[in-house]
C-alpha positions in Angstrom: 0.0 0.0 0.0 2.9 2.8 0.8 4.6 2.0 -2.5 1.0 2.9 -4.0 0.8 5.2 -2.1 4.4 7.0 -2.6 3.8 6.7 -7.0 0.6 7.9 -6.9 1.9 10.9 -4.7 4.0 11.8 -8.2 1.0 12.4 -9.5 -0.2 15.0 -6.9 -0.5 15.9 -3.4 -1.8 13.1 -1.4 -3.9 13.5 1.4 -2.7 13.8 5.0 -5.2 10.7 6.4 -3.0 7.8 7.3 -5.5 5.4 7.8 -6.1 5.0 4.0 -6.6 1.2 3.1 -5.6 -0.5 0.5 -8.8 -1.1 -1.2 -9.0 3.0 -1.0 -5.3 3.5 -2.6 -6.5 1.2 -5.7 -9.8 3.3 -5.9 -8.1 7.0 -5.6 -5.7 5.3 -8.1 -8.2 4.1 -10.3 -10.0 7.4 -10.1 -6.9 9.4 -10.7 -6.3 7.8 -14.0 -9.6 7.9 -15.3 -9.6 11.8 -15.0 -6.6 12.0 -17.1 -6.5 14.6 -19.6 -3.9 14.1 -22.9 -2.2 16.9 -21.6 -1.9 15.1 -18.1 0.0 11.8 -19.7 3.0 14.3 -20.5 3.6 15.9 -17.2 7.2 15.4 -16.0 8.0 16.2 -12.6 11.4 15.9 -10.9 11.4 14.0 -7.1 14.2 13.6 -5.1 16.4 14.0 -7.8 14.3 11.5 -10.1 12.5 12.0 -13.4 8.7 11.1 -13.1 6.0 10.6 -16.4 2.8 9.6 -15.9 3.8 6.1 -17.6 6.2 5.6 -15.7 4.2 6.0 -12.4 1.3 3.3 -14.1 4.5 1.1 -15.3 5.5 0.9 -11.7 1.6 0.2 -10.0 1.2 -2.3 -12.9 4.4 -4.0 -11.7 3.9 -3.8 -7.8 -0.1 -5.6 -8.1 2.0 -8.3 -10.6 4.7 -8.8 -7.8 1.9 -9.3 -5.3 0.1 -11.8 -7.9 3.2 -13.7 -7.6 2.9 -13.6 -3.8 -0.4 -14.3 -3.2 0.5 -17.5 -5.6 3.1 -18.5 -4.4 1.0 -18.4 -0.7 -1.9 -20.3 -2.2 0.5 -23.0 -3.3 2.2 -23.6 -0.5 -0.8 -23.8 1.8 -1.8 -26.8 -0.4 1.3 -27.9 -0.6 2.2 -27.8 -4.4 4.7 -25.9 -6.4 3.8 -22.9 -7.1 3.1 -21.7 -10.2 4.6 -18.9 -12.2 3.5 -16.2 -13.7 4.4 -16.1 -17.5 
């Protein structure tokens, strides 16, 4: 949830609550891309140093939830005690 949390905050300011779920980080996420305007998917802005595009903060969501597919996998596999089996 904080890694969610931290790229979507490359986006814009995130809210001070910090009792946001993770069910709530995929929604505001969600949300957030759906109002996208063209003009919005070529904002650049500089954090810590570090380039940040709109792609690359989706890239990066897109990768964490396939990283926890593999976990959640790899959990389900060994509580029936098979190999578990990977993602292509």
């Amino acid at each position: 949830m904080l890694t969610e949390a931290s790229l979507l905050s490359r986006l814009e300011k995130w809210p001070a609550d910090p009792y946001n779920t993770l069910q709530a980080i995929h929604r505001m996420t969600f949300q957030r891309f759906i109002v996208l305007e063209p003009a919005d998917t070529g904002l650049d802005h500089v954090v810590m140093g570090r380039r940040w595009t709109t792609r690359k903060v989706m890239r990066r969501i897109l990768e964490h939830e396939f990283e926890h597919l593999g976990h959640i996998q790899e959990i389900v596999a060994a509580l029936r005690s098979e190999p578990p089996a990977r993602v292509p």
